[in-house]
C-alpha positions in Angstrom: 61.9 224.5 142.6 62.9 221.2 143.1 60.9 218.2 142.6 61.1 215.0 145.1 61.2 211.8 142.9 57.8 210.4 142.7 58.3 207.6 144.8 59.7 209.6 147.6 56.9 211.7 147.5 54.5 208.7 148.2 56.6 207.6 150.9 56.4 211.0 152.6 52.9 211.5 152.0 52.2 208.0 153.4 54.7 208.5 156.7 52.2 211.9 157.3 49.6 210.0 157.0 50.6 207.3 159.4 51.8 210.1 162.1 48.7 211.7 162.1 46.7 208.0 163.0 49.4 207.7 165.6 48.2 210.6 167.0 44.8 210.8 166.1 43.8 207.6 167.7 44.6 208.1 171.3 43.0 211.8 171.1 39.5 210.6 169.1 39.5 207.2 171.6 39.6 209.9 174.9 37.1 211.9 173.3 34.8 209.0 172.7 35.1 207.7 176.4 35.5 211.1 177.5 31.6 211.9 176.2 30.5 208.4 176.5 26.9 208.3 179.0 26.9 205.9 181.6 23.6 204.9 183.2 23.3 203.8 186.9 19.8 203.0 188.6 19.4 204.7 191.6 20.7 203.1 194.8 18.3 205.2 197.2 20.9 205.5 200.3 19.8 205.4 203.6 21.8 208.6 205.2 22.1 207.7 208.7 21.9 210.2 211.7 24.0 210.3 214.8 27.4 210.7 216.0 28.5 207.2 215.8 27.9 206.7 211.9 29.5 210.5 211.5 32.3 208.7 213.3 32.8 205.9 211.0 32.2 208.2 208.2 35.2 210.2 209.3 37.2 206.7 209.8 36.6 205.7 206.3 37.4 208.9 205.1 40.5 208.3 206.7 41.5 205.2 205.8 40.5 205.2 202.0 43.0 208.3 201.8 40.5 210.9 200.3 42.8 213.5 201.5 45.5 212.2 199.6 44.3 213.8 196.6 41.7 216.2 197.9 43.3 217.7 201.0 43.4 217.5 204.7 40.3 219.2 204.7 38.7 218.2 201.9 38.9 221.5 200.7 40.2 220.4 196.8 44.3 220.0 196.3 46.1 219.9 193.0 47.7 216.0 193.4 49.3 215.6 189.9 51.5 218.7 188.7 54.0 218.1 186.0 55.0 218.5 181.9 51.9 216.3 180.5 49.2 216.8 183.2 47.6 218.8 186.0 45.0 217.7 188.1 43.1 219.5 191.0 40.9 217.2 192.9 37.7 218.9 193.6 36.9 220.5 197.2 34.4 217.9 198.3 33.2 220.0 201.3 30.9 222.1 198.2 30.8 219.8 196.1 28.8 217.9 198.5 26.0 220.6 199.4 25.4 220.0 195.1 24.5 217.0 195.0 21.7 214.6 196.0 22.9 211.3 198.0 21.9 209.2 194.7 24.6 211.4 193.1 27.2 211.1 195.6 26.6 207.3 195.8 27.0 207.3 191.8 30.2 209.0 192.0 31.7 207.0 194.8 30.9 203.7 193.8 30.8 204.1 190.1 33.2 207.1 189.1 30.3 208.8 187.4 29.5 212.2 187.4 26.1 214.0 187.1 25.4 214.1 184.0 26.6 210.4 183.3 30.3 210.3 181.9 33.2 209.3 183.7 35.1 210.7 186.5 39.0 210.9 186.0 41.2 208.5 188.2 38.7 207.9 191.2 39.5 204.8 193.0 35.7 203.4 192.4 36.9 199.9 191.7 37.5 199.7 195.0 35.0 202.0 196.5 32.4 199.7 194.6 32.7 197.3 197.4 31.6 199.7 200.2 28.6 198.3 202.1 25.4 200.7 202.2 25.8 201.4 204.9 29.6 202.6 204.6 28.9 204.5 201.8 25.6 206.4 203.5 28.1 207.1 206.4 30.6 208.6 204.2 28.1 210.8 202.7 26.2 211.7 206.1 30.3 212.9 207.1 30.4 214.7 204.0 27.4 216.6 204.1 28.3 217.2 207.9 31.4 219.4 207.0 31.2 223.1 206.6 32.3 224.5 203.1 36.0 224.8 203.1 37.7 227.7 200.7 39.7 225.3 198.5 40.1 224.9 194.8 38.4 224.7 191.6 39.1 221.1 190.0 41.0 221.2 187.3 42.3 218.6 184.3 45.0 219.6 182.3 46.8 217.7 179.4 49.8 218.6 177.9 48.5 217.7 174.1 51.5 214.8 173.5 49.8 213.5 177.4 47.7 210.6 175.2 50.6 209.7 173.1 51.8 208.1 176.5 49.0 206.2 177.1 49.6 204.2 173.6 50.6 200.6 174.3 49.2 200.1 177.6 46.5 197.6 178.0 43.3 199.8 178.7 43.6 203.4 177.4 40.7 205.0 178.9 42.4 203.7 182.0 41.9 207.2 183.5 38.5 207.4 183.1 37.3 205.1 185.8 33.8 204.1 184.5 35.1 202.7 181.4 37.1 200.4 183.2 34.2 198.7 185.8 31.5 195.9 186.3 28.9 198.0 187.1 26.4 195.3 187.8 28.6 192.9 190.0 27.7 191.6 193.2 29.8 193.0 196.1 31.0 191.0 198.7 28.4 190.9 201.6 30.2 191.9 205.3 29.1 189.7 207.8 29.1 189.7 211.3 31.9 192.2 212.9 33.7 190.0 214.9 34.7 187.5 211.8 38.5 188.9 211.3 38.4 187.0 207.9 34.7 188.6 206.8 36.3 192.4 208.0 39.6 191.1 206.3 37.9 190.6 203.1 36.1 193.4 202.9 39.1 195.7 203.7 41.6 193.9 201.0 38.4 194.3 198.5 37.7 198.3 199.7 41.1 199.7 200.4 43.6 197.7 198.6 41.7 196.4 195.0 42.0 199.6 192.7 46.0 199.0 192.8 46.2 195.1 193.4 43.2 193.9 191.0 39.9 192.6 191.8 41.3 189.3 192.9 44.4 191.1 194.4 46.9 189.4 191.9 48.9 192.2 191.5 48.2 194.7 188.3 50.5 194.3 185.5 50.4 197.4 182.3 53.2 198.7 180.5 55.6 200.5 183.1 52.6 200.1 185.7 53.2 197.1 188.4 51.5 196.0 191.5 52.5 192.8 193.6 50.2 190.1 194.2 49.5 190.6 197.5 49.7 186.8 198.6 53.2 188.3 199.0 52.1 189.4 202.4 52.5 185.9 204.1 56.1 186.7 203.7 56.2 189.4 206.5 55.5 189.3 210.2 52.5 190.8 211.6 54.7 194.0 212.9 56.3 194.3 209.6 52.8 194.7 207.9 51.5 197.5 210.2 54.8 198.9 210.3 54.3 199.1 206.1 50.8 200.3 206.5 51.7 203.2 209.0 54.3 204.6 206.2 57.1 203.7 208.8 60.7 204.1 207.2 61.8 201.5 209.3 60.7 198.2 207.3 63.1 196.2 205.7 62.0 196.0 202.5 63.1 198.7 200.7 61.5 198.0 197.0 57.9 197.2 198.7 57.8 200.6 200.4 57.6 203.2 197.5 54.4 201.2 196.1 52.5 201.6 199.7 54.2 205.3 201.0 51.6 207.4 199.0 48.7 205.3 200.3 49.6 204.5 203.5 50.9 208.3 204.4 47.3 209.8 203.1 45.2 206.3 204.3 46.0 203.1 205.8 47.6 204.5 208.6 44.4 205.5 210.3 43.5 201.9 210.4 42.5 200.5 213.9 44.9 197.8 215.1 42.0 195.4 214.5 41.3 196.2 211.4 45.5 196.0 210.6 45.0 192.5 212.0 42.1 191.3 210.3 43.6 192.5 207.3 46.4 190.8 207.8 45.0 187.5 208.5 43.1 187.3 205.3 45.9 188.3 202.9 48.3 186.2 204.5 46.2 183.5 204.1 46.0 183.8 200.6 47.5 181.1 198.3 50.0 182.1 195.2 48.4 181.2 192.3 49.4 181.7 188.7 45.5 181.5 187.9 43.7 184.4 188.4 41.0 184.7 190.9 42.9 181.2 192.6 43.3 183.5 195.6 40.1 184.7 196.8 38.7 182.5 199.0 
């Protein structure tokens, strides 16, 4: 049998040893966030009645793209599917008829589930921002649906999937309550017919789980948003034409950032709320500072 030199030996043993930290880490991190309780006081929802907040349910549904990852219907839709993962969205049409409205509310706004840990990749930093009455709306549409026949949800990581997540910023990046303030104030909608008020509260709903809080533009290993004070750059018909998926725009590097979001959301927007949109984020002022931009 042969014998390594003893200083090779240490080497060896020491090079183990560091492999299995490199791979340990990111696995014992998710399992910490994974488990880790979350507690949210009770919000106590008003769930309206009547056809017209059903209606804006619906819209909001729409235009926040739910159906992007769970379906058309609702009805649950497997929206990641390769090597390191697999991820089946749940069917919201039961999953609705489980829970209480406190519940729902929880897991909208805040990404957590019943029983207190974290949802994975739920847009709630930008759901956070959704008005009581938005959110009672959404939940009134939701519980308004007929079960659909759909899919179980499912998460499934390849085990070398954390490994990928080493060296960007926040690692428990999927799991959405980790990642929140869930104690700040939201920004108060005013009155209707104030295009900057609506403006504001669209850019802060629909557009600041990819853009950042103070829509700066997200920056994280391989992971890049634009600042969207980049907007004041395009003409009003080149904006909707972006936000209505359409081909047809000019800029060919801006367009694969918005396609998936814009396909499944932000084309259902009204061409008032395009323009109110518009008008705020075009009036936005670049800024190397974060948070210069919102007014």
């Amino acid at each position: 049998m042969i014998r390594l030199p003893q200083w090779l030996d240490r080497i060896s043993i020491g090079a183990s040893l560091a492999l299995i930290l490199v791979i340990g880490i990111p696995y014992i991190h998710f399992a910490v966030e994974g488990f880790k309780q979350y507690s949210i006081p009770k919000s106590h929802i008003t769930i309206p009645a009547g056809d017209k907040s059903l209606s804006r349910g619906a819209h909001l549904v729409q235009t926040l793209g739910c159906s992007g990852c769970h379906g058309e219907d609702l009805e649950g839709k497997t929206f990641i599917e390769n090597f390191f993962v697999r991820i089946t969205a749940p069917n919201l049409t039961r999953l609705a008829q489980q829970l209480d409205p406190d519940e729902l509310e929880q897991a909208i706004r805040h990404g957590v589930k019943s029983d207190g840990t974290s949802l994975f990749w739920v847009p709630s930093s930008s759901y956070y921002h959704l008005s009581d009455a938005d959110i009672g709306s959404i939940i009134a549409y939701l519980y308004s649906k007929d079960p659909a026949k759909g899919q179980a949800t499912v998460i499934h990581m390849n085990p070398l999937t954390p490994l990928l997540l080493v060296g960007i910023e926040n690692l428990s990046s999927p799991l959405v309550a980790g990642r929140m303030d869930h104690s700040a104030a939201r920004y108060p909608l005013g009155d209707a017919a104030d295009r900057a008020s609506v403006g504001k509260y669209l850019a802060l709903t629909h557009c600041s789980d990819c853009h950042g809080e103070d829509l700066r533009g997200i920056h994280s290993g391989r992971f890049s948003t634009p600042d969207l004070a980049d907007v004041a750059d395009y003409p009003l018909p080149e904006f909707a034409r972006m936000l209505n998926a359409d081909a047809g725009s000019s800029d060919q590097e801006f367009l694969p950032l918005m396609a998936s979001a814009s396909k499944s959301g932000f084309r259902h927007f009204s061409k008032s709320e395009v323009e109110a949109l518009y008008a705020f984020l075009s009036a936005l002022t670049r800024s190397g500072v974060q948070g210069a931009a919102m007014p």
